[in-house]
Each structure stands twice: as structure tokens, then as C-alpha cells.
C-alpha positions as CSV (number, residue, x, y, z in Angstrom):
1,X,10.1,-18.9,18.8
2,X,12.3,-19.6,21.4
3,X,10.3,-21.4,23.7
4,X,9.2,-23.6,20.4
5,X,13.5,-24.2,20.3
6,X,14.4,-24.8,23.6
7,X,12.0,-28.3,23.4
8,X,14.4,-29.6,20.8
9,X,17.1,-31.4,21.9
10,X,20.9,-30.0,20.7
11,X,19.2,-26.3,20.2
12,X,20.0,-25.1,23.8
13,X,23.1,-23.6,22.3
14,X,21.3,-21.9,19.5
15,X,18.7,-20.7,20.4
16,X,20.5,-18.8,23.5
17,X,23.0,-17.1,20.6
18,X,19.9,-16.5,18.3
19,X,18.7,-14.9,21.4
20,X,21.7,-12.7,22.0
21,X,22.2,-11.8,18.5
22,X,18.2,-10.5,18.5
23,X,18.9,-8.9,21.6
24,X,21.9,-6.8,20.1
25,X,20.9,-5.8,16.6
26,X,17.4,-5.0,17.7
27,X,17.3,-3.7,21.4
28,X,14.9,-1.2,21.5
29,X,12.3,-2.6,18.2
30,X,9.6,-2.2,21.1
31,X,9.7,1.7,20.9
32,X,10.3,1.7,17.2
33,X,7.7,3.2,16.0
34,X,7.5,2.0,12.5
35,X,8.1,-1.4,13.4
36,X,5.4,-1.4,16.3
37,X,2.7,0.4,14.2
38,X,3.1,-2.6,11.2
39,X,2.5,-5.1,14.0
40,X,-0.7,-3.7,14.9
41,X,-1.9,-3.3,11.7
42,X,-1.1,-7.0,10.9
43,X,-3.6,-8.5,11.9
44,X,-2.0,-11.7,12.9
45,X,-0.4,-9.8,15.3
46,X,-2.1,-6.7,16.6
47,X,-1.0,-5.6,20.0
48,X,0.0,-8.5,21.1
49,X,3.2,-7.8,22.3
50,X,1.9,-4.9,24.8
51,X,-1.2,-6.8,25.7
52,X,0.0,-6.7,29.3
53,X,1.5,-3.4,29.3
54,X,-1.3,-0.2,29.2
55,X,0.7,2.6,29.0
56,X,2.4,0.7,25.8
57,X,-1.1,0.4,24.4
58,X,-2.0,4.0,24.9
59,X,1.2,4.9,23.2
60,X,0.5,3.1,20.4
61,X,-3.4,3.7,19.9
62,X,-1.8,7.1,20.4
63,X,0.6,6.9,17.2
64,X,-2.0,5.1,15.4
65,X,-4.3,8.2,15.9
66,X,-1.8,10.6,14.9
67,X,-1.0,8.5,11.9
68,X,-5.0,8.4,10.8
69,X,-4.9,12.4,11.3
70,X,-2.1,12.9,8.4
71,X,-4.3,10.6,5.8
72,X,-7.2,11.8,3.4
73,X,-11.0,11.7,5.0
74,X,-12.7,8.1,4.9
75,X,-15.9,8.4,3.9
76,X,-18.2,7.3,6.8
77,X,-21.4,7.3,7.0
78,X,-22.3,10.4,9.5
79,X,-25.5,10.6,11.5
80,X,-28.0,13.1,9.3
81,X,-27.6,16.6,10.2
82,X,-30.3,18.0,12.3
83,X,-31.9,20.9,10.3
84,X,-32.7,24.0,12.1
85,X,-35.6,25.4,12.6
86,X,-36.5,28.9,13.9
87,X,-35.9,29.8,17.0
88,X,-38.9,29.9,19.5
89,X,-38.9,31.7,22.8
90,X,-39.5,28.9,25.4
91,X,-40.2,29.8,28.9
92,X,-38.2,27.8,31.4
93,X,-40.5,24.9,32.5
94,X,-40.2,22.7,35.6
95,X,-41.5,19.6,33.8
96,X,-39.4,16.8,34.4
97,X,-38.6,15.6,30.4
98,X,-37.2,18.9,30.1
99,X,-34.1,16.8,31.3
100,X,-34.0,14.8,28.4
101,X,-34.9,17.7,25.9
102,X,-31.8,19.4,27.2
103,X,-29.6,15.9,26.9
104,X,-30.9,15.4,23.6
105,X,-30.0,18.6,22.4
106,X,-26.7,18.4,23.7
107,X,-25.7,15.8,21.4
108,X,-23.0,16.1,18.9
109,X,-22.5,14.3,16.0
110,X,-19.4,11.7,15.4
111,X,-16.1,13.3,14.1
112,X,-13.7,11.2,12.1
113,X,-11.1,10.6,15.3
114,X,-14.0,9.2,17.3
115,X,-14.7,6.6,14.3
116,X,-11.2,6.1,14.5
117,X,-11.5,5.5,18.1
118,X,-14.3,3.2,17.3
119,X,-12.0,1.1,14.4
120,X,-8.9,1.0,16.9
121,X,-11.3,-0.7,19.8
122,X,-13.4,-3.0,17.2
123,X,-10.1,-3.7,15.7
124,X,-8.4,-4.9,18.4
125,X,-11.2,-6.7,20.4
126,X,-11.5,-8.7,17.1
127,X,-10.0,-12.3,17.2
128,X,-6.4,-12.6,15.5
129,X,-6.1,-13.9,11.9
130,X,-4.4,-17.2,11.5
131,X,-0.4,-16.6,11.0
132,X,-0.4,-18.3,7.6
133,X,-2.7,-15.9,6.4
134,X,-2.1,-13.0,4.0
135,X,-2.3,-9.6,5.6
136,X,-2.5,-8.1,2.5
137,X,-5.5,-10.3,1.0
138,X,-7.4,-9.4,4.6
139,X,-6.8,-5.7,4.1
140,X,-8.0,-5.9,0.4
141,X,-11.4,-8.2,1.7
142,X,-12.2,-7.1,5.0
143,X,-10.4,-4.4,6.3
144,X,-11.3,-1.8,3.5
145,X,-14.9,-2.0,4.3
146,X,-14.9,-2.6,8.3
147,X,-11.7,-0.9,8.8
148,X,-11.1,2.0,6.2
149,X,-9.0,4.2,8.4
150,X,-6.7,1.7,9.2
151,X,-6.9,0.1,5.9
152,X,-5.6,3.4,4.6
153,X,-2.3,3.0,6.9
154,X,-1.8,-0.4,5.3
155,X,0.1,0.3,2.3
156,X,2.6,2.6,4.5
157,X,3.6,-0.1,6.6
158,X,2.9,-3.5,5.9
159,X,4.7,-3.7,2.3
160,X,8.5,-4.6,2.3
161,X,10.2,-2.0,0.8
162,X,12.2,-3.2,-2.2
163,X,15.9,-2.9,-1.7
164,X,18.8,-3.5,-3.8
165,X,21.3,-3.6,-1.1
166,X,22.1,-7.7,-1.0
167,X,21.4,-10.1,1.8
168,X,25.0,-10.0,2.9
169,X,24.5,-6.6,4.9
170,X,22.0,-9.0,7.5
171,X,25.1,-10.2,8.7
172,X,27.2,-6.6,9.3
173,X,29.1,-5.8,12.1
174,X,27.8,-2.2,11.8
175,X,24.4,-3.4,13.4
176,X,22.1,-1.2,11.3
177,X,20.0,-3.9,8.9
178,X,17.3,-1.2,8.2
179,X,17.8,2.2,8.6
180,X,16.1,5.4,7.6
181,X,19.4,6.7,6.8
182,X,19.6,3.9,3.8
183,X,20.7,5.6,1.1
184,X,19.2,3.2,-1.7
185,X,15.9,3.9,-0.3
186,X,13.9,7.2,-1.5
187,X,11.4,8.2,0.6
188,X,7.9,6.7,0.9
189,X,9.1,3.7,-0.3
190,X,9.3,5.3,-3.6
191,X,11.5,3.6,-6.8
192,X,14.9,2.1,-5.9
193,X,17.5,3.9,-7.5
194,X,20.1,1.8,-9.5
195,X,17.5,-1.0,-10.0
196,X,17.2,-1.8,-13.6
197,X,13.3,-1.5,-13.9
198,X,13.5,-1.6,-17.4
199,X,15.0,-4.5,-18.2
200,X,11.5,-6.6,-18.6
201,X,11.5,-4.6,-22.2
202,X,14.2,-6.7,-23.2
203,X,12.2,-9.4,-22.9
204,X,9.4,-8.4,-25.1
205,X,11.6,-6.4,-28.0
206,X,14.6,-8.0,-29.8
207,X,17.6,-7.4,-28.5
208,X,19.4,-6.3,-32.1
209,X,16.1,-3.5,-31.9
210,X,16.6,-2.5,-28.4
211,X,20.0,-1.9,-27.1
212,X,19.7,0.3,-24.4
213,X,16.9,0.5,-22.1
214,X,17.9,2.4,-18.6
215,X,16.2,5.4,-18.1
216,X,12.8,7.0,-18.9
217,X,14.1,8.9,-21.7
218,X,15.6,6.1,-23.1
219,X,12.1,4.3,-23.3
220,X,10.7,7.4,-25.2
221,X,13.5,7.2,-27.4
222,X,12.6,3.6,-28.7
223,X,9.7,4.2,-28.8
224,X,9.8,7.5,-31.3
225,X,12.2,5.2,-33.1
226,X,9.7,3.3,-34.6
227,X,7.1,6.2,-36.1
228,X,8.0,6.2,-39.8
229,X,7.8,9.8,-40.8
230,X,4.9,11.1,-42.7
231,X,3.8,14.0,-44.4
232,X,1.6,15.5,-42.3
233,X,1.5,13.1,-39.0
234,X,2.6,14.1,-36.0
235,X,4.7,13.2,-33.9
236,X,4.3,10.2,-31.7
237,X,2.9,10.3,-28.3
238,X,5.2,8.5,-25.6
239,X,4.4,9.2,-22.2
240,X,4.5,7.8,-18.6
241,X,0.7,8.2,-17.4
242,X,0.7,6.4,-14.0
243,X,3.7,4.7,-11.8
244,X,3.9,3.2,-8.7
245,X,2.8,0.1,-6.5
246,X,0.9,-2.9,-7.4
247,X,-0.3,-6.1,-5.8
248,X,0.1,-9.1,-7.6
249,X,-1.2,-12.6,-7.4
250,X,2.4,-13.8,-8.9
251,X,3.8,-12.1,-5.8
252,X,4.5,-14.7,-3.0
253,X,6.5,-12.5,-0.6
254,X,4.1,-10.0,0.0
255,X,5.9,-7.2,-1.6
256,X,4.3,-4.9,-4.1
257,X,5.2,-4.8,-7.5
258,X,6.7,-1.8,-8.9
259,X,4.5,-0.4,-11.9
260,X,5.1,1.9,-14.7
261,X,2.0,2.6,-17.0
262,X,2.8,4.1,-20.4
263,X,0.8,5.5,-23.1
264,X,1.8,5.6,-26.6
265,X,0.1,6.5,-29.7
266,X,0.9,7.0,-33.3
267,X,-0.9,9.1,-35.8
268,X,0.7,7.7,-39.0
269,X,2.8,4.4,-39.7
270,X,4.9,2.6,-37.7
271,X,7.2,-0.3,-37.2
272,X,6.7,-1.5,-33.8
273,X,5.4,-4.5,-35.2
274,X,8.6,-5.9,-36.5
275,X,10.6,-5.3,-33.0
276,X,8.2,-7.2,-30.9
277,X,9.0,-11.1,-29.8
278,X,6.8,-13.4,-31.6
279,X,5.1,-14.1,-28.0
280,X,4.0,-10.4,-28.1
281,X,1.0,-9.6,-29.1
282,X,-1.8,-6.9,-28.9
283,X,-4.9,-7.1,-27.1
284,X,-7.9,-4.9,-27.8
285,X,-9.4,-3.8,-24.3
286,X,-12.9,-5.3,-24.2
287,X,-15.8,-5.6,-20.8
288,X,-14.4,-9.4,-20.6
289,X,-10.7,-8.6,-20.2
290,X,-11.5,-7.0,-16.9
291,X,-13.1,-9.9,-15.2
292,X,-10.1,-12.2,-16.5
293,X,-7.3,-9.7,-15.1
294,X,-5.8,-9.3,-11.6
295,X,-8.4,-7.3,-9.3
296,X,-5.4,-4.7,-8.5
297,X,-4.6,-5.0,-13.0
298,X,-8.3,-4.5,-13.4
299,X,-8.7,-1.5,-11.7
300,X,-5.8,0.3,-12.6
301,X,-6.6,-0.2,-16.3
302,X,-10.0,0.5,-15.8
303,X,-9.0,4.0,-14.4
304,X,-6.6,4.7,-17.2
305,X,-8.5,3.3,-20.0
306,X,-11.5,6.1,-18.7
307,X,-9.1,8.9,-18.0
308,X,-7.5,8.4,-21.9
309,X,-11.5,8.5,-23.0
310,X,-10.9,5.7,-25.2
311,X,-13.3,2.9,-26.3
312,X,-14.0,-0.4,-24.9
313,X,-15.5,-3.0,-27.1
């Protein structure tokens, strides 16, 4: 970036502050290691910054090992295990492909952290992607299937987490922009407290119908609201089933929508009907909805929709 400034005339000045500025807020970002493992697994980047630097690569294939370590198997295809079969006494024989008996047996089969090894080499050796692409659409396509162990250290580093703090704290004095000390940030980029998540309801319902929509029990409580009591029906069902992160097409910063999936059933009667906005409207599940949706919508439906046991027309 800087040597792209300093061929435009009048940028001298700036780009030598934009420089110093860099230089001050982020001295050390080459040792960091969340910030240098998100650059390898970007794959417009990689190692690029260390490429002339081997103990720096060894220290990072290094974290990127201990990082695969700490994540659930990856299901690889292993080399068939040879069966046994009973032992025979062999007297030692001078014949010269004894060697190779002996090499053969001494063999051992691939462990995950030598495919791991394998990805990390393959991986890096492979050409850069283009720096307009989407890291995100590359892990989705071709890094789950060449790559899964890295692909599984994807969603830990390459998402922004959301923040609420404003943009204003770029610019503090205090130096630290992103911090694990934030306080607004929960760990593993979990919900951001003091976000209004709940405010898309208000959107969909009328307002006169929902007045108050800020926590979790104040979703259940709307949503009990509007089971007209019966003789004989229970009571309503309201319940969070699944929540966290989803990628969306609409997304065109790369960051991962926060998701909340409810489930919410009534037995008897109820008014639901009248609080909805008359853009609202119920859709039955059926084979062609999942083809129309999101692939990341898709799925995660899919999954639900089979754990609930209910019917898809």
C-alpha cells in the first residue's frame, strides 16, 4: 500500500504519517497470533508476509498445528488397516528381499497431524486466490473438501466479530482498537451484549401488538400472549432451538449473521394471525423450498425441520 502511495504525486506527506500511525497502534501485529493465523488462512494472503523469514514460518505452521489439535477429528480417508494374521515362526533368512519385507512391515499408517502436515504444505504451495475474492465463498467451495482441517479453523478466525462499540474508538488515543480485554465482546465471538437482536420482530408484528421485545423471555412472553385458552389444550410451546452464526448472501462485509431459531407450537386456537404485518405470511416447508433458499438457510432448516420430526410436503 505504500509503495502503491508514494507514486502519486502530493501523498508523500501521507502516506509517511499513515505509515507512522500503523507503525504505533500496531507494532508488534507480526507476533500476534490471532492476527497472523487469519492471514494464513485467507487465502489471498497465506504466509506471505514471512515468506522470507523460516523461523516465522515454523512458528506459524507451528500454531496452526496446535490450533488443528484443539478441533474435532476430520474425517479422512485412512489407509485400510492391515488385518492380522497368526503368527508364524520364521527362521531368519539371508535372502536379500527380506530387506523390504522388514521395510514394509515397518510402515505405519497416517495420523491426523501428518494430514495436517500434508494440508499445511499443499495449502501453502497452492497459488494465492485473487484479492477481490471472497474467502469465505473459497472455504465453503474448495477448502472444505481439499482442506477440511483448516477449513475447520475458518469460522474462528476469518469472521469479523460483530461489535457495538462505534467507529469513533479507531481513532483513540488509548491505542488499543481490538483487544481481548473488550468488554462488549463475549468470548468465541459469541452474541454482543446490549445489541438489540430483537428488534427485526418489530418489523414483522404491529407495533400496538408488540411493545417490548428485548430479551429472550420477552419473546416467549408474546408469543404465549396469543394462545387463546381452551379447555383442555395445553400450553403453548415457545422455545429457542438453535442460535448462532450464519452466512448470508445479503451479507457484503463478510461478517456472519447472528441467528436465533425458534420453535413455536400451539395445540388449540390462537391469534397470531391478527398481529402479523400484512407482508407476513406462512410458508409450508416443502422439497422445493430448499433448493430456492440460501445454501447456509437450507441446511440449517433442513437439520431442524428433521430433528422436530416434522413433515415435508
Amino acid at each position: 500500500m505504500l509503495s502503491c502511495l508514494s507514486n502519486f504525486r502530493g501523498t508523500t506527506g501521507f502516506h509517511k504519517e499513515l505509515a507512522r500511525s500503523l507503525n504505533t497502534r500496531f507494532p508488534l501485529y507480526s507476533e500476534d497470533k490471532e492476527a497472523c493465523l487469519a492471514m494464513f488462512l485467507d487465502p489471498r494472503f497465506k504466509s506471505t508476509l514471512f515468506r522470507n523469514n523460516k523461523q516465522k514460518l515454523v512458528w506459524l505452521k507451528d500454531l496452526v498445528l496446535q490450533d488443528v489439535a484443539l478441533c474435532p477429528a476430520v474425517e479422512v480417508v485412512q489407509p485400510a488397516a492391515k488385518v492380522q494374521e497368526p503368527q508364524q515362526c520364521v527362521q531368519p533368512s539371508s535372502d536379500v528381499w527380506s530387506a523390504f519385507d522388514n521395510l514394509a512391515n515397518s510402515q505405519v499408517a497416517s495420523t491426523p497431524l501428518s494430514t495436517s502436515e500434508w494440508e499445511i504444505k499443499a495449502y501453502s504451495e497452492e497459488a494465492l486466490l485473487k484479492k477481490d475474492s471472497d474467502p469465505c465463498d473459497w472455504r465453503r467451495t474448495v477448502g472444505t473438501f481439499r482442506y477440511p482441517s483448516l477449513a475447520k479453523l475458518c469460522p474462528k478466525y476469518l469472521p469479523i466479530p460483530a461489535t457495538s462499540v462505534p467507529s469513533e474508538c479507531a481513532f483513540s488515543v488509548a491505542g488499543e482498537v481490538v483487544s481481548v480485554r473488550r468488554e462488549r465482546l463475549l468470548p468465541d465471538h459469541d452474541f454482543v451484549p446490549g445489541e438489540a437482536k430483537y428488534d427485526t420482530l418489530k418489523l414483522l408484528f404491529k407495533p400496538e401488538t408488540l411493545a417490548k421485545c428485548e430479551t429472550e423471555d420477552d419473546i416467549k412472553e408474546f408469543f404465549r400472549s396469543c394462545h387463546l385458552e381452551e379447555d383442555g389444550a395445553d400450553e403453548p410451546l415457545v422455545e429457542c432451538r438453535q442460535r448462532g452464526y450464519m452466512d448470508d448472501p445479503m451479507n457484503t462485509d463478510h461478517c456472519w449473521r447472528e441467528t436465533e431459531l425458534w420453535n413455536i407450537h400451539y395445540d388449540g386456537a390462537e391469534n397470531l394471525q391478527d398481529k402479523m404485518q400484512n407482508h407476513l405470511l406462512w410458508r409450508l416447508v416443502t422439497e422445493d423450498l430448499f433448493m430456492k433458499l440460501p445454501l447456509g438457510q437450507s441446511v440449517l432448516l433442513h437439520e431442524v425441520t428433521k430433528s422436530l420430526q416434522a413433515s415435508i410436503i
